[in-house]
C-alpha positions in Angstrom: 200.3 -72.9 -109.4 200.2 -75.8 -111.8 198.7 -75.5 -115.7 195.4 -76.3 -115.0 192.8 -73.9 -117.2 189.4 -73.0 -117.6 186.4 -72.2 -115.3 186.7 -72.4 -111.9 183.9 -74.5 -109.7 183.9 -76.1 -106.4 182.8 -79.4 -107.2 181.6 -82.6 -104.9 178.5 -80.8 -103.3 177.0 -83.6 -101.1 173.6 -84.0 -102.2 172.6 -82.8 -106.1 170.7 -79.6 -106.2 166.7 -80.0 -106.7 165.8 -79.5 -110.5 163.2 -76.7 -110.5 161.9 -74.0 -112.7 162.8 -71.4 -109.8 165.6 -70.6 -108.0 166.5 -72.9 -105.5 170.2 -72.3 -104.3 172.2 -69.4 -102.9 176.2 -69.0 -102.2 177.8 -66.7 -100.8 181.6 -66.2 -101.4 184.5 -64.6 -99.7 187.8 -64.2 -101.7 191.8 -63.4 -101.3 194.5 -63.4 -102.4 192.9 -63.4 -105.9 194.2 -61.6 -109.4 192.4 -59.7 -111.8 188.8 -59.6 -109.9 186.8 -56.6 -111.7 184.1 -57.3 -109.2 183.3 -59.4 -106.1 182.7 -62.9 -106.5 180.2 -64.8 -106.2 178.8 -68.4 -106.7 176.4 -69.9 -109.1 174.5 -73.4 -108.2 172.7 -75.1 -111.4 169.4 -76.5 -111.0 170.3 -80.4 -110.9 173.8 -80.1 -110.4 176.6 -81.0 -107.8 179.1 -78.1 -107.8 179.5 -74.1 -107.7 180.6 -72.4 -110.7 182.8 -69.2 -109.3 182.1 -65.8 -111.0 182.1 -62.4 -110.7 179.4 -60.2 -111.7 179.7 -57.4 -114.0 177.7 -54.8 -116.0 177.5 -57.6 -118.4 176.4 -60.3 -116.2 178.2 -63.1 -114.8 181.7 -63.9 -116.0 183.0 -67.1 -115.1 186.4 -67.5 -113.2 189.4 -68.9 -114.4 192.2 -70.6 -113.1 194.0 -67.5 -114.1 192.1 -65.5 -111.4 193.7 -67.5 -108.4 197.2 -66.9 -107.0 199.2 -69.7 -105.4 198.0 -67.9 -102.2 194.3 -67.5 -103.2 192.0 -68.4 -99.9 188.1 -69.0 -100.3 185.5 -69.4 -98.4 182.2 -70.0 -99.1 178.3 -70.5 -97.7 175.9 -72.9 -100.0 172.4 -73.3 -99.8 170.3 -75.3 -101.6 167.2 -77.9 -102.0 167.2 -81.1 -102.7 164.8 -83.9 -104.3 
């Protein structure tokens, strides 16, 4: 893989997410290939942004995904809804 770290988003969304008080986005994420998962992912879409932060949702709440989590192998595929302004 290379020595990238940190979180791990999908960044470059087309349009910038609408900034409201309520939920305004969905994702839906498929994974393989992928190391150290405790639980499915999933994405997260913030209010006035342009890119999905990757996670995985535990008893905790989210935990983000890190460059760590991805094998040189690591396919994903992903479904992103969201409003606009």
């Amino acid at each position: 893989m290379g020595s990238d770290t940190g979180s791990a988003f999908i960044e470059g969304l087309p349009f910038t997410v609408a900034n409201r008080t309520e939920t305004t986005a969905s994702c839906s994420v498929i994974a393989y290939n992928m190391a150290t998962l405790t639980s499915a992912p999933a994405g997260q879409i913030d209010n006035n942004g342009t890119k999905i932060a990757l996670v995985q949702n535990g008893a905790s709440g989210a935990a983000a995904l890190t460059v760590s989590n991805f094998q040189a192998t690591a396919i994903i595929l992903f479904s992103a809804v969201y409003e606009t302004e």
